[in-house]
TORVEX-916082 format. One record per residue (C-alpha): residue in three letters; residue number from 1; y, z, x. Coordinates in nm, 3 decimals. Each point is the difference from the previous one (the first is absolute). Layout:
// TORVEX-916082
+-----+-----+---------+---------+---------+
!   r !   k !       v !       w !       u !
+-----+-----+---------+---------+---------+
! Ala ! NUM !       Y !       Z !       X !
...
+-----+-----+---------+---------+---------+
This chain:
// TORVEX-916082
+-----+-----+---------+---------+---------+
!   r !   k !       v !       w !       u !
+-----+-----+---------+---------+---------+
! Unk !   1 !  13.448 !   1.481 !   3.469 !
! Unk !   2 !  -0.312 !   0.181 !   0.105 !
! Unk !   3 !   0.090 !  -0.089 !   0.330 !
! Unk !   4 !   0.344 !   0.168 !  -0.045 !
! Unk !   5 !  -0.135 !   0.293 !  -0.166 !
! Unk !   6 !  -0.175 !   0.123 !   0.322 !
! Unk !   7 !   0.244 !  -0.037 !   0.159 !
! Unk !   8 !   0.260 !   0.185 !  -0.189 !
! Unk !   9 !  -0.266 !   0.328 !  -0.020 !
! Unk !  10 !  -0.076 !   0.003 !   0.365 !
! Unk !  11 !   0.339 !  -0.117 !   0.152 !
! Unk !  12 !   0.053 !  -0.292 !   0.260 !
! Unk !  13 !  -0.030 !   0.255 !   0.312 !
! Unk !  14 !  -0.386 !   0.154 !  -0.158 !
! Unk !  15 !  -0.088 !  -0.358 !   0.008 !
! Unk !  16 !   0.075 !  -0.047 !   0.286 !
! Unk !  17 !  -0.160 !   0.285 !   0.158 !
! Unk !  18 !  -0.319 !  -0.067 !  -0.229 !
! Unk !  19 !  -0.032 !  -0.364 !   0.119 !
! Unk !  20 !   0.010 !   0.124 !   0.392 !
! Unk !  21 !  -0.310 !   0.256 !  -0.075 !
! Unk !  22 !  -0.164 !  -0.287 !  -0.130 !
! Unk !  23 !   0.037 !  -0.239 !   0.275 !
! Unk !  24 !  -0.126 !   0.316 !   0.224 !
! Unk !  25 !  -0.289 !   0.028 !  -0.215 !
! Unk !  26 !  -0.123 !  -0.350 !   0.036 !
! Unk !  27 !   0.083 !  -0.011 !   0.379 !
! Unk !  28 !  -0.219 !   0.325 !   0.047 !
! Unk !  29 !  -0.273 !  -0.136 !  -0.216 !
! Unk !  30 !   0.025 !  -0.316 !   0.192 !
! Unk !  31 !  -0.047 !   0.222 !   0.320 !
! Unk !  32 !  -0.346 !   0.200 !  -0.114 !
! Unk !  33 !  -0.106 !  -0.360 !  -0.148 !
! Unk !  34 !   0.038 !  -0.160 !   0.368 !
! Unk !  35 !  -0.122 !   0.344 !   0.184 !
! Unk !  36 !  -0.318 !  -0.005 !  -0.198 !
! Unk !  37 !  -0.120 !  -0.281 !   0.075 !
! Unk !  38 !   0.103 !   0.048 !   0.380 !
! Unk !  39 !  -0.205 !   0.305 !  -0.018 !
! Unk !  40 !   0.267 !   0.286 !   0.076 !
! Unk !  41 !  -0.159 !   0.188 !  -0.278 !
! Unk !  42 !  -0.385 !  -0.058 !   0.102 !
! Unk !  43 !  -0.024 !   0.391 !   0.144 !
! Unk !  44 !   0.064 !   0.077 !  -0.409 !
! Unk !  45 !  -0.260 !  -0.200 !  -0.108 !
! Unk !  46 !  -0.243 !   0.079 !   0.262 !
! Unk !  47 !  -0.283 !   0.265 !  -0.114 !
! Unk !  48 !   0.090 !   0.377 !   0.121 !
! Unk !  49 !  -0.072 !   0.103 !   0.340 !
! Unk !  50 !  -0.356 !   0.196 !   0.051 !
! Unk !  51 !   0.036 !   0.382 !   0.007 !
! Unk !  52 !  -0.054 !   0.109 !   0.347 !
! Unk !  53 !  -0.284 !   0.224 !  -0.111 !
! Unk !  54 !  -0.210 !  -0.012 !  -0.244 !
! Unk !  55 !  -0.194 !   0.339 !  -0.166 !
! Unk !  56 !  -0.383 !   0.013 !   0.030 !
! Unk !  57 !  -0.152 !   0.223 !  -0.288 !
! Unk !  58 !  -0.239 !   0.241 !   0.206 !
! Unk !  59 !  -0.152 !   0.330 !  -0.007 !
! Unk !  60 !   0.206 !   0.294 !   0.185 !
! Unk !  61 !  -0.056 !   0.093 !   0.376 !
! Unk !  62 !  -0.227 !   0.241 !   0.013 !
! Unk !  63 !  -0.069 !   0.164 !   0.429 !
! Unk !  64 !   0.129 !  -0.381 !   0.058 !
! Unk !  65 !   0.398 !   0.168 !   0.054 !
! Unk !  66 !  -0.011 !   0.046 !   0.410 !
! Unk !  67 !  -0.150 !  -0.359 !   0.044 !
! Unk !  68 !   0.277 !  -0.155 !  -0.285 !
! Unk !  69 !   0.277 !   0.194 !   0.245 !
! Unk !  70 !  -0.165 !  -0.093 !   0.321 !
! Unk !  71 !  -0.021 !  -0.406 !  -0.171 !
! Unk !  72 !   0.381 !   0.038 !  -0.136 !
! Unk !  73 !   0.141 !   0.130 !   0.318 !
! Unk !  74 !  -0.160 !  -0.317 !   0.211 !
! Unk !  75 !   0.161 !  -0.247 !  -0.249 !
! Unk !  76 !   0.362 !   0.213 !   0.007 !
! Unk !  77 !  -0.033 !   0.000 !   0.356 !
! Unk !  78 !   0.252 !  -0.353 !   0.083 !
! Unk !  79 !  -0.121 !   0.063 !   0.374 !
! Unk !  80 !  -0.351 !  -0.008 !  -0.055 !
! Unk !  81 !  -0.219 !  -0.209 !   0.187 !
! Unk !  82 !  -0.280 !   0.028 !  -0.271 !
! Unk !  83 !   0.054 !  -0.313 !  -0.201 !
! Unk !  84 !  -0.361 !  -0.042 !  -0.151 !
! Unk !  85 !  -0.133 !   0.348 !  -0.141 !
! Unk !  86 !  -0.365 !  -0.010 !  -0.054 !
! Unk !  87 !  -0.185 !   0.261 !  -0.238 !
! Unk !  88 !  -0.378 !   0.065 !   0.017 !
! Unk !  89 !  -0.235 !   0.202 !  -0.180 !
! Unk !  90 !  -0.303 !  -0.019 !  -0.205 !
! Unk !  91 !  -0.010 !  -0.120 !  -0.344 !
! Unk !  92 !   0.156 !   0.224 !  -0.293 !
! Unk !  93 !   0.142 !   0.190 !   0.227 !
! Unk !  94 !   0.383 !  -0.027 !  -0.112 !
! Unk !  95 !   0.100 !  -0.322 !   0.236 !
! Unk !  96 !   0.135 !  -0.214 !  -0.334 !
! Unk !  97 !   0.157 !   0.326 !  -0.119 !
! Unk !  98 !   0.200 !   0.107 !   0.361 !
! Unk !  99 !   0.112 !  -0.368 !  -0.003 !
! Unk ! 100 !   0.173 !   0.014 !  -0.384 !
! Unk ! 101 !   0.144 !   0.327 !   0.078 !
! Unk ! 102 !   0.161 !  -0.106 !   0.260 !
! Unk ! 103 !   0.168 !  -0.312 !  -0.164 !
! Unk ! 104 !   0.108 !   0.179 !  -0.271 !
! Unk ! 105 !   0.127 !   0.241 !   0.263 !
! Unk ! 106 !   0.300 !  -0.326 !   0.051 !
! Unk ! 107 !   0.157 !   0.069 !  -0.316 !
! Unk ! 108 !   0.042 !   0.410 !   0.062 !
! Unk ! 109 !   0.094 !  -0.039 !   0.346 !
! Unk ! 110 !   0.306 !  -0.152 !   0.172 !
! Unk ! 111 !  -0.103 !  -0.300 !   0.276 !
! Unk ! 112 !   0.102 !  -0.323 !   0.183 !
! Unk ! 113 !  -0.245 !  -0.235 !  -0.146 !
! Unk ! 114 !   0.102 !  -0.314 !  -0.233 !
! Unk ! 115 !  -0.350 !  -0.093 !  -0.154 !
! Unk ! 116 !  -0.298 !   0.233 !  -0.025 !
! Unk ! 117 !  -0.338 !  -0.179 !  -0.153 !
! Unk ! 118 !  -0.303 !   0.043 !  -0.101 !
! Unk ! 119 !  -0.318 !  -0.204 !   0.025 !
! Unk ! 120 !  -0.377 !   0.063 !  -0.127 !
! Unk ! 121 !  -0.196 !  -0.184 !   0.284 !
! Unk ! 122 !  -0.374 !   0.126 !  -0.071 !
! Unk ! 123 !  -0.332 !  -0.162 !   0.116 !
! Unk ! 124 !   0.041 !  -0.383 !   0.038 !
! Unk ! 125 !   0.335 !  -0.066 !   0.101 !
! Unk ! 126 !   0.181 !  -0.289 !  -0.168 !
! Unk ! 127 !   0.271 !  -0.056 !   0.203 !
! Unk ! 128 !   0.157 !  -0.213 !  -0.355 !
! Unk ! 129 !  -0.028 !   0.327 !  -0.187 !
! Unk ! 130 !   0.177 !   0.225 !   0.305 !
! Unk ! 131 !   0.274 !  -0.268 !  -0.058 !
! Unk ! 132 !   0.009 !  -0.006 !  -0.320 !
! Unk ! 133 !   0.085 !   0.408 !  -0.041 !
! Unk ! 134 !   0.229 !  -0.002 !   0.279 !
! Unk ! 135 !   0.189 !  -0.286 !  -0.129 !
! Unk ! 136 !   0.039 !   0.150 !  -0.339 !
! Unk ! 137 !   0.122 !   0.271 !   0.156 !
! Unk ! 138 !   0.279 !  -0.218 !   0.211 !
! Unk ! 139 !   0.052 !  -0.214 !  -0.326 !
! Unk ! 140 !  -0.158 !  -0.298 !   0.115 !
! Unk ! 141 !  -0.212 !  -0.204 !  -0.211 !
! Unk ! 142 !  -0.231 !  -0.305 !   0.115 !
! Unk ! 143 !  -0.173 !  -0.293 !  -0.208 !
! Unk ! 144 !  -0.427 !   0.019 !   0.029 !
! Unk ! 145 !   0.059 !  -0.293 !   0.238 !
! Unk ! 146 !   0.230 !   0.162 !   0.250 !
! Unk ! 147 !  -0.238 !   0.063 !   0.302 !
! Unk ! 148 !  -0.020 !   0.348 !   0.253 !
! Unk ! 149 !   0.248 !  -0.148 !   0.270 !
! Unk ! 150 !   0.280 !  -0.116 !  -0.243 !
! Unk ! 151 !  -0.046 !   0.382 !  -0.181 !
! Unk ! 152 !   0.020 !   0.171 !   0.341 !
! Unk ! 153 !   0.331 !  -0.172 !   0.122 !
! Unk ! 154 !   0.137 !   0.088 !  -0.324 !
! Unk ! 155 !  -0.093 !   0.361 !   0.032 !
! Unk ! 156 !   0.084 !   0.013 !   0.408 !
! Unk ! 157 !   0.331 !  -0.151 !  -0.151 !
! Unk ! 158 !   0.103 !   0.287 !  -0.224 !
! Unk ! 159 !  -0.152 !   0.254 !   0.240 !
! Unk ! 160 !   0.146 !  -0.041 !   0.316 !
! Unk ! 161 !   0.321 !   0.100 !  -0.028 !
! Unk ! 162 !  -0.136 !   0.333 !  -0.244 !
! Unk ! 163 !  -0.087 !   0.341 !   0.153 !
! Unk ! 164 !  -0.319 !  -0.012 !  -0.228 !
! Unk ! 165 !  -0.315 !   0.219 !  -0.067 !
! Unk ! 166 !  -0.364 !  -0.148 !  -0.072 !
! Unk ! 167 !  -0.216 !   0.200 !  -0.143 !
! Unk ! 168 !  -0.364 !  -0.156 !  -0.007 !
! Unk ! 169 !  -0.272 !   0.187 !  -0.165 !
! Unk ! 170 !  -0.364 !   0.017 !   0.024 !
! Unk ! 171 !  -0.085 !  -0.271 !   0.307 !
! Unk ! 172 !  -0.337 !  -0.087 !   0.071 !
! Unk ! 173 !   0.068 !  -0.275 !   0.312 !
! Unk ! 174 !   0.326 !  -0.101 !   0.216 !
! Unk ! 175 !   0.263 !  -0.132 !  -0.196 !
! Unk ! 176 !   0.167 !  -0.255 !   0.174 !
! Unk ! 177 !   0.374 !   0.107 !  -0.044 !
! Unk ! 178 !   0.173 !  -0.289 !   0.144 !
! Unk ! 179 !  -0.249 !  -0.268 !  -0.204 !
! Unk ! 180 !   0.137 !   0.204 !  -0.345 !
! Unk ! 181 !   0.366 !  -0.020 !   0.127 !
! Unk ! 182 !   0.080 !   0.342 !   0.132 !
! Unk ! 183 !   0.266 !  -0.038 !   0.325 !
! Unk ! 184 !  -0.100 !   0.109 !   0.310 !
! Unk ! 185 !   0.017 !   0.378 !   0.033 !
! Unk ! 186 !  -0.004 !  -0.026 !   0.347 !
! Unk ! 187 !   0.294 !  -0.186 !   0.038 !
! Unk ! 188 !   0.243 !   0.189 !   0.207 !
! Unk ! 189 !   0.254 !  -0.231 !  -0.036 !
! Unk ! 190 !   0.054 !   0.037 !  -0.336 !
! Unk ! 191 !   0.155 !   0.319 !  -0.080 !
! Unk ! 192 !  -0.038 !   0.060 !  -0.356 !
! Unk ! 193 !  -0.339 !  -0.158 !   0.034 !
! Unk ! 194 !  -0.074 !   0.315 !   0.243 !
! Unk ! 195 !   0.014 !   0.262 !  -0.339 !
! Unk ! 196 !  -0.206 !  -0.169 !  -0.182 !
! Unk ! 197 !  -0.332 !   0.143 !  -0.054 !
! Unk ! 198 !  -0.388 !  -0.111 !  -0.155 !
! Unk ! 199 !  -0.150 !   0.274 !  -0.100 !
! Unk ! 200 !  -0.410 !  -0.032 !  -0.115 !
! Unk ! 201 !  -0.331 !   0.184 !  -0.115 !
! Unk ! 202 !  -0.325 !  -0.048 !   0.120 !
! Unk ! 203 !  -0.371 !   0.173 !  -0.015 !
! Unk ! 204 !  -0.051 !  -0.154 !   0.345 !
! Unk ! 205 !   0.172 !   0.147 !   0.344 !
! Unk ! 206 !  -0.078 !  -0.372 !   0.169 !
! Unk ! 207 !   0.198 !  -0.131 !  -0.245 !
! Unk ! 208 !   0.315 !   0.157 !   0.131 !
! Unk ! 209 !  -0.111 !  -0.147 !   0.287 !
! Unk ! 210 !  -0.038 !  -0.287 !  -0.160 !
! Unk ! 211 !   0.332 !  -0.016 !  -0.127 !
! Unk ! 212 !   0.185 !   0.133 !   0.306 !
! Unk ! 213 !   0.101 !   0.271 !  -0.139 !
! Unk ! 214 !   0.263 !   0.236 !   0.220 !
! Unk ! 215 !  -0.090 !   0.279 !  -0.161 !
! Unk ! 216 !  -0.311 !   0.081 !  -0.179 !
! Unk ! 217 !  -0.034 !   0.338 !  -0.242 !
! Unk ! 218 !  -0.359 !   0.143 !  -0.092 !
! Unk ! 219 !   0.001 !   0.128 !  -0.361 !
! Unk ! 220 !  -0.243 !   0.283 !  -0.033 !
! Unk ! 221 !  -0.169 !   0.176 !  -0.288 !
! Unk ! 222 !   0.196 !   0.249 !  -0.181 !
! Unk ! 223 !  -0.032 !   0.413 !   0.126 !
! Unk ! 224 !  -0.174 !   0.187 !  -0.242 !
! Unk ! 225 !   0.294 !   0.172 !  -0.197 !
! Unk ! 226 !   0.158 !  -0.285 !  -0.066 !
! Unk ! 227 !  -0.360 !  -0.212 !  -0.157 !
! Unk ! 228 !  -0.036 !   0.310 !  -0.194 !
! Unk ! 229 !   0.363 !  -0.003 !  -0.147 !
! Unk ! 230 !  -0.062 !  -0.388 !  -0.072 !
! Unk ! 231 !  -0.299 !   0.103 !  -0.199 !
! Unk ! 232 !   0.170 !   0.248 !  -0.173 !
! Unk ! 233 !   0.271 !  -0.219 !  -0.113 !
! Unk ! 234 !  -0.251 !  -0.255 !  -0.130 !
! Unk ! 235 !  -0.209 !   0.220 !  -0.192 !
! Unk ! 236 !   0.269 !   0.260 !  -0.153 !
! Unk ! 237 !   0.009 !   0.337 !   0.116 !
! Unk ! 238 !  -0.025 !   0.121 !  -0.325 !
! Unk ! 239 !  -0.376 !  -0.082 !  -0.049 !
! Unk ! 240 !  -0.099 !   0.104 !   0.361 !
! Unk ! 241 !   0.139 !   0.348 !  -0.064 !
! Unk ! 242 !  -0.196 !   0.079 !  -0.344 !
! Unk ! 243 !  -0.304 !  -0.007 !   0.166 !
! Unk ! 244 !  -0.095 !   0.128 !   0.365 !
! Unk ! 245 !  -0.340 !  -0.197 !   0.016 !
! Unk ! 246 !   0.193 !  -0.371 !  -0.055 !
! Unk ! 247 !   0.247 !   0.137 !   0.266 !
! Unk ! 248 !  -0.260 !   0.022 !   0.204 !
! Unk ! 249 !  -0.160 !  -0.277 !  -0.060 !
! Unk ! 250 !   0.333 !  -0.206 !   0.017 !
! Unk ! 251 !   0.050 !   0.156 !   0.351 !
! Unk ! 252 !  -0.391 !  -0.144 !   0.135 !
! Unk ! 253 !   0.129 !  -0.319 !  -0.172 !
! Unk ! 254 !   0.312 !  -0.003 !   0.148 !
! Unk ! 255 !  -0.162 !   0.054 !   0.382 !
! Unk ! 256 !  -0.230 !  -0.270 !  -0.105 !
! Unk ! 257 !   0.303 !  -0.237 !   0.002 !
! Unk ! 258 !   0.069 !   0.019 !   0.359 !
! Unk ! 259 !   0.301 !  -0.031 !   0.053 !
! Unk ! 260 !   0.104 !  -0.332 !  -0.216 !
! Unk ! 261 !   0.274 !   0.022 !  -0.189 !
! Unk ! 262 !  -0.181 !  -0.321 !  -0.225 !
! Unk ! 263 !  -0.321 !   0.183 !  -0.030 !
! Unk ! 264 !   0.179 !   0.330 !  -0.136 !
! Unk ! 265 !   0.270 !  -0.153 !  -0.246 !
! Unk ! 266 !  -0.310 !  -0.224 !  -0.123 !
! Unk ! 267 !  -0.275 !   0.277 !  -0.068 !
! Unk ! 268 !   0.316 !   0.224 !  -0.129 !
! Unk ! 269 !   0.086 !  -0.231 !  -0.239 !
! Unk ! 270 !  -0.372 !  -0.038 !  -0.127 !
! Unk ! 271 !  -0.041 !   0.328 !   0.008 !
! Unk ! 272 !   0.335 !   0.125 !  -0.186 !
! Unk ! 273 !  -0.180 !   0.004 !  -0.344 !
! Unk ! 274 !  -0.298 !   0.152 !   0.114 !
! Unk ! 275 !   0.014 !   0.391 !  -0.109 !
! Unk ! 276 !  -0.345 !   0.114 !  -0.008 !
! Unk ! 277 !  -0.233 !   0.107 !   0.333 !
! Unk ! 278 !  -0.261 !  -0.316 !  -0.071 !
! Unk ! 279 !   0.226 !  -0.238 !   0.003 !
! Unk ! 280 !   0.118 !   0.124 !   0.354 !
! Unk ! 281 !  -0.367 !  -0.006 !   0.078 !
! Unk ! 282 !   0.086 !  -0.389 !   0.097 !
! Unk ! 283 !   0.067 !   0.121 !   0.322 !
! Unk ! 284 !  -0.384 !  -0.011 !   0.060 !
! Unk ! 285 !   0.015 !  -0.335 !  -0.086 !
! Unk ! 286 !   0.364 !  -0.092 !   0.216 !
! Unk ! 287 !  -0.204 !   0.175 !   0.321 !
! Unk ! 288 !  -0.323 !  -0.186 !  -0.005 !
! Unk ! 289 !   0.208 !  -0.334 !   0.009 !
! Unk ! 290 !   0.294 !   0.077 !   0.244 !
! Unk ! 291 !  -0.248 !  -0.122 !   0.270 !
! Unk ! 292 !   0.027 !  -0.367 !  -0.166 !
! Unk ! 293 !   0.350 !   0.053 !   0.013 !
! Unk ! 294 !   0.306 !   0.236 !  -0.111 !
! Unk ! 295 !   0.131 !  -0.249 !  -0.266 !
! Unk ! 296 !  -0.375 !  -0.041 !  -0.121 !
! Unk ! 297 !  -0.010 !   0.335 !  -0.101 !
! Unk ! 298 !   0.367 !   0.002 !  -0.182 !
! Unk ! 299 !  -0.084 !  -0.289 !  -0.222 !
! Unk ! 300 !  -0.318 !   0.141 !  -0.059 !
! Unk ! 301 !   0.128 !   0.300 !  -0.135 !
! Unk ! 302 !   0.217 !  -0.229 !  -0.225 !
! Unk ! 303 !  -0.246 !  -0.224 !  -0.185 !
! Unk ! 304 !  -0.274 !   0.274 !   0.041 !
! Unk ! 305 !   0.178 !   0.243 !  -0.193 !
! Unk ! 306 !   0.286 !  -0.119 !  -0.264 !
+-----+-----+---------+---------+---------+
């Protein structure tokens, strides 16, 4: 009677119609059951693709613009010959700072490049650790146990057929490129290989050398306008102007700098809170130790006077 019931309310030709959807919707089911576990659907369950770049908090370019342009217009260049970019200078100097401007630089500016990444190299290279970074950055993971030649096919693997940038920061020594798994630069007959670009600082000009480097860029010491509008910036303009004395002062503090962008953001910071002329008298103390060293004299301004 049930039976009988439904029918009479929906009508023989409903029926029939509902009873075809419902073969379709077991058929399809049975379709994304069986494509599953063939693995049609593995890109959906795969994590998301990297971002091409990634952006680096850092401190504005200040009298760093021409050399970021001069940089930028290399890497837009597709028929440069100046695959390995080099940049020199002395320590504090704005090297680190150049190199983050200019990757954040990718995500302002329109270019050919698939991957851009970043790697902190420093004093003893571990070759691991290079891995490690750019692999994160490619979306490659390895086990503790997977050893430097497996890593470096993986990453040669995902890189050769990418128009990539490398951006290596603070190297001490040669980095072997091809032992971490970067593809041959040189390789003319590759052409996407041919845009791709490694891009590194250094305090030493050998190392350039070092590193074959087709292009190597000094970075000098800031002009003196634009320390002085550093120092400025740091200390607030405000308490400078209340008082000609400390903007004196500030200005033989500022010349005692040099030149270093590090040196001037780090005694401007120490120095923002400091409103009275003996606490500015610390420049006695910052220019009897800049002979043992610029940064000497910064942090001992900063745990000499809180």
């Amino acid at each position: 009677n049930e039976r009988g019931s439904y029918f009479c309310c929906w009508g023989r030709k409903n029926c029939c119609i509902g009873y075809k959807l419902g073969k379709m919707v077991v058929e399809l089911l049975n379709d994304v059951h069986k494509f599953w576990n063939e693995g049609v659907f593995q890109v959906l369950v795969d994590k998301s693709q990297p971002d091409i770049v990634r952006e680096i908090a850092t401190n504005q370019a200040v009298g760093i613009e021409s050399k970021l342009e001069e940089i930028w217009s290399l890497l837009a260049d597709e028929e440069s010959l100046e695959r390995i970019i080099g940049l020199y200078g002395m320590g504090g100097v704005g090297k680190t700072t150049l190199l983050k401007n200019l990757n954040n630089k990718f995500l302002k500016r329109n270019h050919h490049f698939d991957k851009v990444t970043w790697v902190v190299v420093s004093k003893d290279i571990d070759i691991q650790n290079i891995q490690k970074q750019i692999g994160k950055s490619l979306g490659l993971s390895w086990s503790e146990e997977t050893n430097i030649d497996d890593r470096a096919k993986d990453i040669t693997e995902v890189l050769k057929n990418k128009k990539f940038v490398l951006f290596l920061d603070d190297i001490w020594e040669r980095v072997d490129l091809a032992t971490v798994g970067i593809p041959d630069l040189t390789n003319d007959s590759q052409e996407m290989i041919n845009i791709s670009r490694v891009v590194f600082t250094t305090r030493s000009e050998s190392v350039c050398g070092f590193m074959e480097a087709d292009k190597k860029i000094k970075v000098d010491c800031l002009q003196w306008d634009e320390p002085w509008i550093l120092f400025q910036e740091k200390i607030g303009q405000q308490e400078l102007t209340n008082c000609q004395n400390l903007l004196e002062i500030a200005n033989q503090v500022a010349k005692e700098c040099l030149g270093l962008p590090l040196a001037l953001v780090t005694i401007g910071r120490t120095m923002a809170s400091k409103t009275t002329l003996p606490q500015w008298y610390a420049l006695n103390a910052f220019k009897n130790n800049v002979e043992r060293g610029w940064s000497y004299g910064c942090f001992y301004i900063s745990f000499s006077h809180p």
